[in-house]
N, CA, C and O atoms as a printed pandas DataFrame, in Angstrom:
     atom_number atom_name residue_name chain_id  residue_number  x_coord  y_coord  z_coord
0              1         N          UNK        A               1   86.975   69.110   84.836
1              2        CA          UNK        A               1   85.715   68.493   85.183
2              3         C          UNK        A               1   85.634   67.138   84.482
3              4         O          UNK        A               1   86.206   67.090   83.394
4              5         N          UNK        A               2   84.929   65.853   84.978
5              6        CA          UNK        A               2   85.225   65.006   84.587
6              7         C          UNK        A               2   83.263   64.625   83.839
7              8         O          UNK        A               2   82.361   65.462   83.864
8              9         N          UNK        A               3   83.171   63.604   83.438
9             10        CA          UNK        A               3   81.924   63.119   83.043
10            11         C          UNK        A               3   81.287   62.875   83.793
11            12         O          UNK        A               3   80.119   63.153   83.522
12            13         N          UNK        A               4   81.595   62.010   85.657
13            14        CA          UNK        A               4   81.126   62.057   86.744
14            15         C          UNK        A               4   80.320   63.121   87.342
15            16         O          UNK        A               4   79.225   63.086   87.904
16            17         N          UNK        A               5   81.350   64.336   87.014
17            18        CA          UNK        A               5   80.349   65.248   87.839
18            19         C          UNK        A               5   78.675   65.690   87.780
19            20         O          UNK        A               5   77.957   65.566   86.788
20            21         N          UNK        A               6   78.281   66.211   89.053
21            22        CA          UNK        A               6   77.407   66.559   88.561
22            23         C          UNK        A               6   76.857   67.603   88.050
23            24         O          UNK        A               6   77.439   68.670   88.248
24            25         N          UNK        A               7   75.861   67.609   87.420
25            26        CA          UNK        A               7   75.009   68.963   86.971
26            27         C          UNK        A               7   74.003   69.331   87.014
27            28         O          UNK        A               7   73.194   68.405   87.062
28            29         N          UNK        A               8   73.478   70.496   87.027
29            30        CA          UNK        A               8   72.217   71.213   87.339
30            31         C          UNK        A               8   72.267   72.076   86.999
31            32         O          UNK        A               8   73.259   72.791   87.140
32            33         N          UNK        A               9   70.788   72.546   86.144
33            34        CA          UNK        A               9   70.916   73.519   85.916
34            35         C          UNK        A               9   70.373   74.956   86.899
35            36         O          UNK        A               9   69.913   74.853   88.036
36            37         N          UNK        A              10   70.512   75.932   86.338
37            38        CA          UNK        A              10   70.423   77.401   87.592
38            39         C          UNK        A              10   69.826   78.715   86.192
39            40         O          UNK        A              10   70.104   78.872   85.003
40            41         N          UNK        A              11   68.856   79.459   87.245
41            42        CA          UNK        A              11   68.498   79.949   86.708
42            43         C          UNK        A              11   68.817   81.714   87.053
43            44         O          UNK        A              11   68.649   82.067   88.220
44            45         N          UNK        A              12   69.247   82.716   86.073
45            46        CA          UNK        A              12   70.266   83.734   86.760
46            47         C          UNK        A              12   69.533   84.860   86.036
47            48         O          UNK        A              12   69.133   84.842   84.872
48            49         N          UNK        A              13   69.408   86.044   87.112
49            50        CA          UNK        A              13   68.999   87.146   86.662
50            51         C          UNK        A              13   70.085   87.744   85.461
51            52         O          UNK        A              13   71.308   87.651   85.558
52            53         N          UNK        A              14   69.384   88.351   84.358
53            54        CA          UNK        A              14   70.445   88.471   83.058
54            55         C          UNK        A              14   71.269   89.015   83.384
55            56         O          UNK        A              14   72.364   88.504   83.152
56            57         N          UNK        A              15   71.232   90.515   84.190
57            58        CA          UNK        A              15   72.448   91.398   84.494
58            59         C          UNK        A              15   73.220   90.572   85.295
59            60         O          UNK        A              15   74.398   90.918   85.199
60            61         N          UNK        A              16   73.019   89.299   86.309
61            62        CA          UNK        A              16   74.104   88.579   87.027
62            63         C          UNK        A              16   75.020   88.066   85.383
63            64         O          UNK        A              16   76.160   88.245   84.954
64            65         N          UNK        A              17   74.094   87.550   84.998
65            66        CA          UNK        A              17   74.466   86.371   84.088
66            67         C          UNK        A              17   75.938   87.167   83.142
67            68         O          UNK        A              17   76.969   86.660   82.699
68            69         N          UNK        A              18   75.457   88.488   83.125
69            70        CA          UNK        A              18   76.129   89.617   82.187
70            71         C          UNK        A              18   77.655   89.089   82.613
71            72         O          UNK        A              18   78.603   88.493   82.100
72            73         N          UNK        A              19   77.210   89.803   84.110
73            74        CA          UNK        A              19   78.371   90.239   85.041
74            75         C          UNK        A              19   79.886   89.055   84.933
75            76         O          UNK        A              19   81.104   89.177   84.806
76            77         N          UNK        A              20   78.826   87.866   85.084
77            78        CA          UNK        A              20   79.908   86.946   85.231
78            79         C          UNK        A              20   80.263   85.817   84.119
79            80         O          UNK        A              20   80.868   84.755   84.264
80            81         N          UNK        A              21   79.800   86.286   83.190
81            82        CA          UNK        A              21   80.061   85.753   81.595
82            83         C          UNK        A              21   81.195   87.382   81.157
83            84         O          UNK        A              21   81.709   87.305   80.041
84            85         N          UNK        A              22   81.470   88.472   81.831
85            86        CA          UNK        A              22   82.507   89.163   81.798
86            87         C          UNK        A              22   83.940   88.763   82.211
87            88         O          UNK        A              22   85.002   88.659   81.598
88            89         N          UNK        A              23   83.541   88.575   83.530
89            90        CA          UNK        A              23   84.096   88.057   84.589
90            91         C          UNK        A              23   84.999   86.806   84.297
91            92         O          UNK        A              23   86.085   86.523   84.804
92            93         N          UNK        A              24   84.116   85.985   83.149
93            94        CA          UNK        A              24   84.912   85.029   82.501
94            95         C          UNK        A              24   85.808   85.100   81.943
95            96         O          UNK        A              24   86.910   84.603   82.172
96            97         N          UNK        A              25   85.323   85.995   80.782
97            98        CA          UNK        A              25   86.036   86.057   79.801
98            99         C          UNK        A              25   87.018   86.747   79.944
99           100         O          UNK        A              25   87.968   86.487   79.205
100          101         N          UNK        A              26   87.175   87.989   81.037
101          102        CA          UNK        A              26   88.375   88.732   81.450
102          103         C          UNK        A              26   89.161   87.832   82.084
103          104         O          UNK        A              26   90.251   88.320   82.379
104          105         N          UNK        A              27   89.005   86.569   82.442
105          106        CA          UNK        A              27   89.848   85.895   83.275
106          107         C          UNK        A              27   90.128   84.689   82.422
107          108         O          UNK        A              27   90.549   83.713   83.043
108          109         N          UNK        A              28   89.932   84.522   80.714
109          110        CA          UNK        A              28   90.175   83.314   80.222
110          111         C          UNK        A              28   89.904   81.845   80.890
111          112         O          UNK        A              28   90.735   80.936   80.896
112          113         N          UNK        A              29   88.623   81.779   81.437
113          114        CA          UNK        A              29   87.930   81.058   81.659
114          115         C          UNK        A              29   86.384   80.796   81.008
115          116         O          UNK        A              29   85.718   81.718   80.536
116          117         N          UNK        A              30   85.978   79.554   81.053
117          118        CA          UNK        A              30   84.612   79.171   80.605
118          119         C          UNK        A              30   83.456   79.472   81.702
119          120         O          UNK        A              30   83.780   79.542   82.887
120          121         N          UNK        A              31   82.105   79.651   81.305
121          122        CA          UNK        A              31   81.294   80.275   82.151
122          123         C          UNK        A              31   81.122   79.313   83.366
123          124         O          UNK        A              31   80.983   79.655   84.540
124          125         N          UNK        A              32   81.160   77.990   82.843
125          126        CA          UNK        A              32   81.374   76.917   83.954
126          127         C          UNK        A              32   82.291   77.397   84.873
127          128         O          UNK        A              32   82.051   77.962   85.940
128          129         N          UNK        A              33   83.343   77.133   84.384
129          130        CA          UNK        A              33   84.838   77.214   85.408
130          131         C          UNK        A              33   84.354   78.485   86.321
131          132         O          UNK        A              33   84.544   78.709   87.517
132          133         N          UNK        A              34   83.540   79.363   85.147
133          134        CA          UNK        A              34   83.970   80.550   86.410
134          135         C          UNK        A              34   83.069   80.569   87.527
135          136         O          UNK        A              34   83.367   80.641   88.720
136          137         N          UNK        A              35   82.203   80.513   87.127
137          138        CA          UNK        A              35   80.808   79.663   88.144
138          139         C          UNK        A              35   81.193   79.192   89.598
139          140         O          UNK        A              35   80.965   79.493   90.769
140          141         N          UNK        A              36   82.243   77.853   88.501
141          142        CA          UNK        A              36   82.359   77.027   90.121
142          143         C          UNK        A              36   83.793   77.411   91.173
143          144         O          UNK        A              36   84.163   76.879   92.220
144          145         N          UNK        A              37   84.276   78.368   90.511
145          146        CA          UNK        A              37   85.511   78.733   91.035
146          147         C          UNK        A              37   85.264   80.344   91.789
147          148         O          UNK        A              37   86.120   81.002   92.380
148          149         N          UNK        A              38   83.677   80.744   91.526
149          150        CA          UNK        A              38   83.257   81.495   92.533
150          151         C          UNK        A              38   82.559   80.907   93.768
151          152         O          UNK        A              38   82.632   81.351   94.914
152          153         N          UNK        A              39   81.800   79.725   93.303
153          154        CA          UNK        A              39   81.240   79.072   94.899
154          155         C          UNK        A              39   82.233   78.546   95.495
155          156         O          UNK        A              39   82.130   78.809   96.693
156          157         N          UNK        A              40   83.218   77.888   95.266
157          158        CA          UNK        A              40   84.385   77.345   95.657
158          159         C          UNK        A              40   85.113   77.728   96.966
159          160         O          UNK        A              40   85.429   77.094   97.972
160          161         N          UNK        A              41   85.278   79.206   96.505
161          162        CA          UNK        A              41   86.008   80.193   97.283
162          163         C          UNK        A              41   85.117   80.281   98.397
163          164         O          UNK        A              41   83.903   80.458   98.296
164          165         N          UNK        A              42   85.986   80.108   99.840
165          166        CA          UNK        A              42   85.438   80.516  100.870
166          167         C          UNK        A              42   84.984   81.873  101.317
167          168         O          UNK        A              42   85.720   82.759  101.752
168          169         N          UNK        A              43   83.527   81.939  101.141
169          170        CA          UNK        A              43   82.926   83.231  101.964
170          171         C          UNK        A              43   84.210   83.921  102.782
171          172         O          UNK        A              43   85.196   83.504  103.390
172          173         N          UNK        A              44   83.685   85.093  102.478
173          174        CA          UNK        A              44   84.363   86.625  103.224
174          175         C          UNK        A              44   83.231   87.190  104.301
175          176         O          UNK        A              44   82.051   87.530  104.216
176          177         N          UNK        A              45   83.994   87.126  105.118
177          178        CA          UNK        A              45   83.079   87.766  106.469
178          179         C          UNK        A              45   82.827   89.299  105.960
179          180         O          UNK        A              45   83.930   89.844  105.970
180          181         N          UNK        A              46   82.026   90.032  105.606
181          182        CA          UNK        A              46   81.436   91.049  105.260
182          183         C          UNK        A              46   81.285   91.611  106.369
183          184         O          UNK        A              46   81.521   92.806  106.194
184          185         N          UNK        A              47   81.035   91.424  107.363
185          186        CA          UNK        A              47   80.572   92.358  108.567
186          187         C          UNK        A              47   81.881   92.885  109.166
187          188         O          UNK        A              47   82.000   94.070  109.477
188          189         N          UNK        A              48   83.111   91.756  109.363
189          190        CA          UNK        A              48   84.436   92.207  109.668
190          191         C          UNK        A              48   84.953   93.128  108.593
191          192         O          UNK        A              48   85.480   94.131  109.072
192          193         N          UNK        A              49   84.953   93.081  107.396
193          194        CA          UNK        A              49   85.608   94.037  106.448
194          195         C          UNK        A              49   85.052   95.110  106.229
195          196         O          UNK        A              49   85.767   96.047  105.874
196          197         N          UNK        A              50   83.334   95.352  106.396
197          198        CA          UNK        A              50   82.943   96.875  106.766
198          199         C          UNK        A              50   83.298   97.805  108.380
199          200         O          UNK        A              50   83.361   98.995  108.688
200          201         N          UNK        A              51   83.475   96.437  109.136
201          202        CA          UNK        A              51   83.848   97.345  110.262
202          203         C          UNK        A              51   85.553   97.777  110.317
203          204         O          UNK        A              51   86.115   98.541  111.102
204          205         N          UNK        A              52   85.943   97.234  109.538
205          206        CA          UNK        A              52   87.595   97.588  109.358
206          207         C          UNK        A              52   87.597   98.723  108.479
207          208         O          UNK        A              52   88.570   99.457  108.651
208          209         N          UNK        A              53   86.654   99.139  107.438
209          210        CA          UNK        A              53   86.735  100.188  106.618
210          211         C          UNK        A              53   85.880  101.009  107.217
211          212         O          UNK        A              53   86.145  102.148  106.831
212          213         N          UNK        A              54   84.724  101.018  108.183
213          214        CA          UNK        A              54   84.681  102.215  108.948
214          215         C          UNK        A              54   85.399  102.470  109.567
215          216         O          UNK        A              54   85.570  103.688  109.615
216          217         N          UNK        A              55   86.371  101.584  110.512
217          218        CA          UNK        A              55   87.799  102.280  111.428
218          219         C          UNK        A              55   88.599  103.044  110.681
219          220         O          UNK        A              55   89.082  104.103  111.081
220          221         N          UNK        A              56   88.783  102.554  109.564
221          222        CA          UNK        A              56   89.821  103.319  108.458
222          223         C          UNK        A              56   89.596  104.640  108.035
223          224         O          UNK        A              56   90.430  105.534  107.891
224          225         N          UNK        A              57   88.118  104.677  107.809
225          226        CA          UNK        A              57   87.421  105.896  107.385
226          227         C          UNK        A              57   87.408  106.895  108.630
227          228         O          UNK        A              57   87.633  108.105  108.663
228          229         N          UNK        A              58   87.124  106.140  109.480
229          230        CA          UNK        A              58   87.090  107.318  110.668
230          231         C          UNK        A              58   88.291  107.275  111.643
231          232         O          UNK        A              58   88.417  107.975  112.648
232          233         N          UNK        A              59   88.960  106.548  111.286
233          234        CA          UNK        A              59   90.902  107.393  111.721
234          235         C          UNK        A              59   91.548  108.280  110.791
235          236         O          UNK        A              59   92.537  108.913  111.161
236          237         N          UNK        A              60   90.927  108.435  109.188
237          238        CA          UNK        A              60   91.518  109.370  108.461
238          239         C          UNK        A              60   91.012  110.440  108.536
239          240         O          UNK        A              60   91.678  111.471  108.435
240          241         N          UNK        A              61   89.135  110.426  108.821
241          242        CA          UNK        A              61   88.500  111.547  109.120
242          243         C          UNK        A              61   89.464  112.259  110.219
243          244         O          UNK        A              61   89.769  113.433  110.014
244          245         N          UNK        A              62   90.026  111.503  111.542
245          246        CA          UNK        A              62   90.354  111.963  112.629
246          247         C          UNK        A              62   91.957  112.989  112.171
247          248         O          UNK        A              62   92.536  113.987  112.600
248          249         N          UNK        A              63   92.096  112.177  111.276
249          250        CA          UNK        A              63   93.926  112.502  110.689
250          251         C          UNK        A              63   93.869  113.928  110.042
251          252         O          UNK        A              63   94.652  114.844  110.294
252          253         N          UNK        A              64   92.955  113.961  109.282
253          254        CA          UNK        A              64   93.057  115.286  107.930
254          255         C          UNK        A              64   92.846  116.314  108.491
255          256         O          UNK        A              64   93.749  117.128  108.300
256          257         N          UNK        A              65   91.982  116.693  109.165
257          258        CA          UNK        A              65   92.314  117.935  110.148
258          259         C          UNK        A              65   93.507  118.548  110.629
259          260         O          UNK        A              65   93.903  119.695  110.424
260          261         N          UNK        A              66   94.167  117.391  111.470
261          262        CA          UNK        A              66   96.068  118.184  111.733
262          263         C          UNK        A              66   96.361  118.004  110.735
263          264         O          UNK        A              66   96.727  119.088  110.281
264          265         N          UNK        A              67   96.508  116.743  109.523
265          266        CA          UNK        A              67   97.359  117.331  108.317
266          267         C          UNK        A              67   97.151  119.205  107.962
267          268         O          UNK        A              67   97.901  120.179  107.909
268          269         N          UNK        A              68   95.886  118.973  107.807
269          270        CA          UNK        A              68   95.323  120.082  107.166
270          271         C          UNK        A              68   95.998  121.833  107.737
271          272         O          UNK        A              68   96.264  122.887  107.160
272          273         N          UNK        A              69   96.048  121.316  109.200
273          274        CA          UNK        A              69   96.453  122.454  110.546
274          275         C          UNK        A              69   98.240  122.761  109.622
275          276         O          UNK        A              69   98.766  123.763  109.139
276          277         N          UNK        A              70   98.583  121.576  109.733
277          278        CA          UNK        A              70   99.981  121.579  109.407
278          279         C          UNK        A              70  100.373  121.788  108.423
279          280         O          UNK        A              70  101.591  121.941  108.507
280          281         N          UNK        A              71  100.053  121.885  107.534
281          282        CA          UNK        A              71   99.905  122.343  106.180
282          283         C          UNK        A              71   99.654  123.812  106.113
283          284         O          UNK        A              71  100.269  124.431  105.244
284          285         N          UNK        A              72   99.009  124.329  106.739
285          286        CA          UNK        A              72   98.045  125.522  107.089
286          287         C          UNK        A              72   99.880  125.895  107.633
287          288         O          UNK        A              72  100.658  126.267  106.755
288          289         N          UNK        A              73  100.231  125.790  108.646
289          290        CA          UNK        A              73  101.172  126.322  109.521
290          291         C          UNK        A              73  102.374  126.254  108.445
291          292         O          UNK        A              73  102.900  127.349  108.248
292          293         N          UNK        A              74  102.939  125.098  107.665
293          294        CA          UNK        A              74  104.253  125.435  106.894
294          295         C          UNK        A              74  103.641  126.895  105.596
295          296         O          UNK        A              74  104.589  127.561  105.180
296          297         N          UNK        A              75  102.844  127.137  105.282
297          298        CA          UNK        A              75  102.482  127.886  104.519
298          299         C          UNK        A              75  102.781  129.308  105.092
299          300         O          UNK        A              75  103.577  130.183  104.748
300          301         N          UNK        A              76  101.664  129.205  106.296
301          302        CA          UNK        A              76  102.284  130.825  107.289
302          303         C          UNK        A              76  103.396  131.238  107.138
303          304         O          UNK        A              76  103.637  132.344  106.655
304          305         N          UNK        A              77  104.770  129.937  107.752
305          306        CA          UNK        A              77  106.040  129.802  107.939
306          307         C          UNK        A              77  106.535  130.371  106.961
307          308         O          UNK        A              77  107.256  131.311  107.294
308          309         N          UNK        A              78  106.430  130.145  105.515
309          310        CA          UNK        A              78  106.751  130.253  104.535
310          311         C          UNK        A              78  106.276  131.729  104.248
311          312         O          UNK        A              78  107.092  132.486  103.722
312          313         N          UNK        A              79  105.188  132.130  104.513
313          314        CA          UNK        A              79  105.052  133.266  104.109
314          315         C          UNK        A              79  105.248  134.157  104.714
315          316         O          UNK        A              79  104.895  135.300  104.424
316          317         N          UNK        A              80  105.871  133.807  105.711
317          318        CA          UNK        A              80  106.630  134.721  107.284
318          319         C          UNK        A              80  107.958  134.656  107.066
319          320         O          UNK        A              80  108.597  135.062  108.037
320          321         N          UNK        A              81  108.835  134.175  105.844
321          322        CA          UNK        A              81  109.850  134.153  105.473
322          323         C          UNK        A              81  109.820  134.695  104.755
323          324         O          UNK        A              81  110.499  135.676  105.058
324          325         N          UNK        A              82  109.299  134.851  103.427
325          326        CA          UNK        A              82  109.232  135.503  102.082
326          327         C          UNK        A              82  109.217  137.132  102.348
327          328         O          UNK        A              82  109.836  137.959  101.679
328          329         N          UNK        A              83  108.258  137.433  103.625
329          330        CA          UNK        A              83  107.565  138.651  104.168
330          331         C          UNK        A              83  109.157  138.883  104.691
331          332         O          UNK        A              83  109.478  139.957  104.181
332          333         N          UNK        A              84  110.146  138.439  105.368
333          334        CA          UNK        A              84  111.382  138.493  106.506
334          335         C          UNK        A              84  112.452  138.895  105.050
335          336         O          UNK        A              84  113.227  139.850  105.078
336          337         N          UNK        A              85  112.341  138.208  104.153
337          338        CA          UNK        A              85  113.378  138.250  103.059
338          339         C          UNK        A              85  113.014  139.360  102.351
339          340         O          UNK        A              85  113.788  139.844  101.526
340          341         N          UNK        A              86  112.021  139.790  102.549
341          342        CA          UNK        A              86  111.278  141.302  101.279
342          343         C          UNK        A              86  111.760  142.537  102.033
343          344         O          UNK        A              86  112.568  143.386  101.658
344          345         N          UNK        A              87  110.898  142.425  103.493
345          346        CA          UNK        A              87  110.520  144.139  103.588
346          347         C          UNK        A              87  111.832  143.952  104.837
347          348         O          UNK        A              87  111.775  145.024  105.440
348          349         N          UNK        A              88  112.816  143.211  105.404
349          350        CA          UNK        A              88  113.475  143.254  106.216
350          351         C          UNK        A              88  115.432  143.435  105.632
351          352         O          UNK        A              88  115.876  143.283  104.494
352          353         N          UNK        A              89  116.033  143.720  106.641
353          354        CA          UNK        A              89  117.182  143.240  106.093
354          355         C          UNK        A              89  118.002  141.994  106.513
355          356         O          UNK        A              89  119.146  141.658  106.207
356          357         N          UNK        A              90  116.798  141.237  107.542
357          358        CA          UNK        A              90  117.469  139.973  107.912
358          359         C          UNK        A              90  117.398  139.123  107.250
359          360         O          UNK        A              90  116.487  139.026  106.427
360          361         N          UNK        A              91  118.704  137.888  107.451
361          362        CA          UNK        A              91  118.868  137.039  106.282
362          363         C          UNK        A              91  118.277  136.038  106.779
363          364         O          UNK        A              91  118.276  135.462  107.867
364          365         N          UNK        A              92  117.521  135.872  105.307
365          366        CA          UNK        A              92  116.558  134.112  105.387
366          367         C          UNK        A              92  117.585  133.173  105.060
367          368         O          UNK        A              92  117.816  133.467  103.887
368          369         N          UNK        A              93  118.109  132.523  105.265
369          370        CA          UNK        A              93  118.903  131.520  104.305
370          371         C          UNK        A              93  118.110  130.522  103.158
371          372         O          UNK        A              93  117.157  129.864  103.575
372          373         N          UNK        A              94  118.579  130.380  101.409
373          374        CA          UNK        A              94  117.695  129.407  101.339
374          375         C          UNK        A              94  117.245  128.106  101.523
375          376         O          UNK        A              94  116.144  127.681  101.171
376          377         N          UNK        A              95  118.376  127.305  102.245
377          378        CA          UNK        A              95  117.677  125.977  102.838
378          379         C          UNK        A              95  116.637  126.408  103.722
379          380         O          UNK        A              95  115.608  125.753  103.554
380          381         N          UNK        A              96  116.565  127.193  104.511
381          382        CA          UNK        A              96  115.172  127.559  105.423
382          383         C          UNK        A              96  114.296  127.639  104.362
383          384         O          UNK        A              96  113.526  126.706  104.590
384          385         N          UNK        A              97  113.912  128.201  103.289
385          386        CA          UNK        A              97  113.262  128.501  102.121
386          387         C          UNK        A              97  112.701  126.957  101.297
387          388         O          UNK        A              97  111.590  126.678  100.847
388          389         N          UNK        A              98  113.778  126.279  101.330
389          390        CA          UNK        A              98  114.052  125.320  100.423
390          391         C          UNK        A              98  113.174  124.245  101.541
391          392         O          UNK        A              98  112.421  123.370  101.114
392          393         N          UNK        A              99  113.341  124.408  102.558
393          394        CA          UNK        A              99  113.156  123.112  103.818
394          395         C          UNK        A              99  111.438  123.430  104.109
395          396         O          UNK        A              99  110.680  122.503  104.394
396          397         N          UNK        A             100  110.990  124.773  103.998
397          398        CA          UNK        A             100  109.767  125.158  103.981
398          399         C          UNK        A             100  108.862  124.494  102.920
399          400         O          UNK        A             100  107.876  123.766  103.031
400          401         N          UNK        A             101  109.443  124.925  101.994
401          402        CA          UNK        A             101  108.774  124.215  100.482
402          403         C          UNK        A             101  108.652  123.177  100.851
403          404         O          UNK        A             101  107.552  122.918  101.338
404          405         N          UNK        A             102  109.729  122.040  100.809
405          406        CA          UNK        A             102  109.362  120.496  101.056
406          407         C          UNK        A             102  108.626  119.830  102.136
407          408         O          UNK        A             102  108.191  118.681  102.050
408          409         N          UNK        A             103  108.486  120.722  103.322
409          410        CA          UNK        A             103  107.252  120.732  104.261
410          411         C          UNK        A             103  106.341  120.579  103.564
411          412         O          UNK        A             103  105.867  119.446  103.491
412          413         N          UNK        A             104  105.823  121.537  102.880
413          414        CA          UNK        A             104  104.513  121.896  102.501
414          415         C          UNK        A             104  104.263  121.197  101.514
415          416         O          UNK        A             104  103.078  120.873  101.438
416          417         N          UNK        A             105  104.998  120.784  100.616
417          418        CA          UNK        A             105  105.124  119.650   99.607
418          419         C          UNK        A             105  104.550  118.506  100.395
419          420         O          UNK        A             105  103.499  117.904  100.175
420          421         N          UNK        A             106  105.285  118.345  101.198
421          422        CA          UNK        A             106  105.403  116.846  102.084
422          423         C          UNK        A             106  103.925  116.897  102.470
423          424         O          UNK        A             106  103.316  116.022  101.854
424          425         N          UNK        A             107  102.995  117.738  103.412
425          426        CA          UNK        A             107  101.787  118.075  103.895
426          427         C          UNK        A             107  100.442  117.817  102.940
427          428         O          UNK        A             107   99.464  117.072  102.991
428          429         N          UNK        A             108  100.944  118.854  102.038
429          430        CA          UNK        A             108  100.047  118.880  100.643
430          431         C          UNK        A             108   99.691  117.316  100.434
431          432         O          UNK        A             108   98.577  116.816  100.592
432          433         N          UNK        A             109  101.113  116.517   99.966
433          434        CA          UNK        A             109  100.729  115.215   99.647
434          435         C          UNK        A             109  100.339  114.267  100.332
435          436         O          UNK        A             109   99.725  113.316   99.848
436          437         N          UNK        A             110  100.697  114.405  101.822
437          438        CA          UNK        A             110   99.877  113.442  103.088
438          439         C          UNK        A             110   98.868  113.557  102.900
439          440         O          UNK        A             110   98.384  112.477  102.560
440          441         N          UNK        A             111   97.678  114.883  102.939
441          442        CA          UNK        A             111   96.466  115.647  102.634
442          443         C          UNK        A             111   95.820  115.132  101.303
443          444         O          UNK        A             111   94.646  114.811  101.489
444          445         N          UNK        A             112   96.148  115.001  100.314
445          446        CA          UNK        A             112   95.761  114.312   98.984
446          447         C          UNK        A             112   95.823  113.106   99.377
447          448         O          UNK        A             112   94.660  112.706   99.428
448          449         N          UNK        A             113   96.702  112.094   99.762
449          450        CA          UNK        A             113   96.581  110.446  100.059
450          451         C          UNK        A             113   95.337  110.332  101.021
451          452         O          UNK        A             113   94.258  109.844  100.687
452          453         N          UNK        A             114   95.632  110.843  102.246
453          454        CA          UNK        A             114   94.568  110.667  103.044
454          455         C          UNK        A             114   93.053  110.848  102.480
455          456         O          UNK        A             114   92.302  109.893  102.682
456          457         N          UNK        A             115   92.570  111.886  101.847
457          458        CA          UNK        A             115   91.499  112.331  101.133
458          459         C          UNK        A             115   91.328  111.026  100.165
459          460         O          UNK        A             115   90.408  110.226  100.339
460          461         N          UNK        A             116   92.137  110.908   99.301
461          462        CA          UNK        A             116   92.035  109.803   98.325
462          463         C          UNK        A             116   91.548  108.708   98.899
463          464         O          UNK        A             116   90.556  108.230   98.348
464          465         N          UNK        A             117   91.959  108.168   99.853
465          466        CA          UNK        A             117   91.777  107.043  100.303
466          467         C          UNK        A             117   90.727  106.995  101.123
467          468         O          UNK        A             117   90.057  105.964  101.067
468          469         N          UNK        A             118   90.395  107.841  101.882
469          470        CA          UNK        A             118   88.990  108.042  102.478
470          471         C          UNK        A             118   87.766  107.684  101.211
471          472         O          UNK        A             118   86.816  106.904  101.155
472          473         N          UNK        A             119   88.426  108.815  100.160
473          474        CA          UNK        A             119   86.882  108.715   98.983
474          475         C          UNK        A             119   86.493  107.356   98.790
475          476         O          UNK        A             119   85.343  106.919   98.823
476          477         N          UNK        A             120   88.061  106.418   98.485
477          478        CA          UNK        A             120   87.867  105.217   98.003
478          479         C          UNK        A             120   87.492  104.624   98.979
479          480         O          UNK        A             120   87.289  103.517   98.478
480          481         N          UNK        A             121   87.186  104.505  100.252
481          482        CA          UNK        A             121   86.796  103.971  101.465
482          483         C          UNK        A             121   85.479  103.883  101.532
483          484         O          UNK        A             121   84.763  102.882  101.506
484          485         N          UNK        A             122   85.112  105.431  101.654
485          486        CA          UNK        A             122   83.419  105.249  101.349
486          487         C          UNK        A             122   82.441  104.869  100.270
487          488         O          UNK        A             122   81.235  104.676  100.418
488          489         N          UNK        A             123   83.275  104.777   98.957
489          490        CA          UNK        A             123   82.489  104.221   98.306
490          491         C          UNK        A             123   82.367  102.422   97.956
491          492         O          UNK        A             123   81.549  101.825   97.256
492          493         N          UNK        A             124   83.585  101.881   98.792
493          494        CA          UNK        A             124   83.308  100.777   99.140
494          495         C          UNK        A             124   82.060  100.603  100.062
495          496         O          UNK        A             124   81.197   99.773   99.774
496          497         N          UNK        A             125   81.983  101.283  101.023
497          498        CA          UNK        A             125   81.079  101.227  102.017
498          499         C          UNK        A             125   79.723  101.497  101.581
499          500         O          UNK        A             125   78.938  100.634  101.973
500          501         N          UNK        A             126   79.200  102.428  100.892
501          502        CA          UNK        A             126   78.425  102.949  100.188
502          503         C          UNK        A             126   77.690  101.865   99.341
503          504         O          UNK        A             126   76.469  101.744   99.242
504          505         N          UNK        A             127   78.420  101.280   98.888
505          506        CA          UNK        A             127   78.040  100.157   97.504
506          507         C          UNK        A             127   77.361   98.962   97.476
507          508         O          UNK        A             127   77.217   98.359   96.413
């Protein structure tokens, strides 16, 4: 900033004032700098980025259900093997065993991401 510029002063609700005298200092900047290096920045269309995180939210809503189905189904599988390997004398092999597990592994953790990311979705939206 030079001696030219100009100045004015502004008058800021304290909790703003809090926020971005944080904001500063987490970013090794002066309350000035940080000030003007927030008006600076070109506006974010807000209306486009909530309607992109309701699509998001409600294609994962749409998603977790078949995860959920499918998940549901390697488990059966699995326990329609365990049941085949106990009370039968036919042979399970264990890669069938082994390939079941990592299904359900695999499912389980699609099912946790998706969920995760939904939560964090809506509470963007929410906020």
């Amino acid at each position: 900033m030079s001696e030219s510029d100009s100045q004015f002063r502004i008058r800021l609700p304290s909790p703003l004032k809090a926020k971005v005298e944080k904001s500063a200092a987490d970013n090794g900047r002066s309350l000035n700098s940080e000030i003007v290096i927030r008006l600076a920045r070109e506006p974010t269309d807000n209306g486009k980025l909530m309607d992109f995180l309701r699509e998001e939210a409600a294609e994962l809503e749409a998603q977790i259900p078949g995860i959920k189905w499918e998940l549901d189904q390697a488990h059966k599988r699995l326990g329609e093997m365990i049941t085949t390997l106990t009370e039968t004398d036919q042979p399970v092999t264990d890669d069938k065993i082994a390939l079941l597990q990592t299904q359900t592994r695999f499912y389980r953790a699609r099912l946790e991401e998706a969920e995760s990311r939904l939560r964090r979705i809506r509470r963007v939206i929410e906020e």
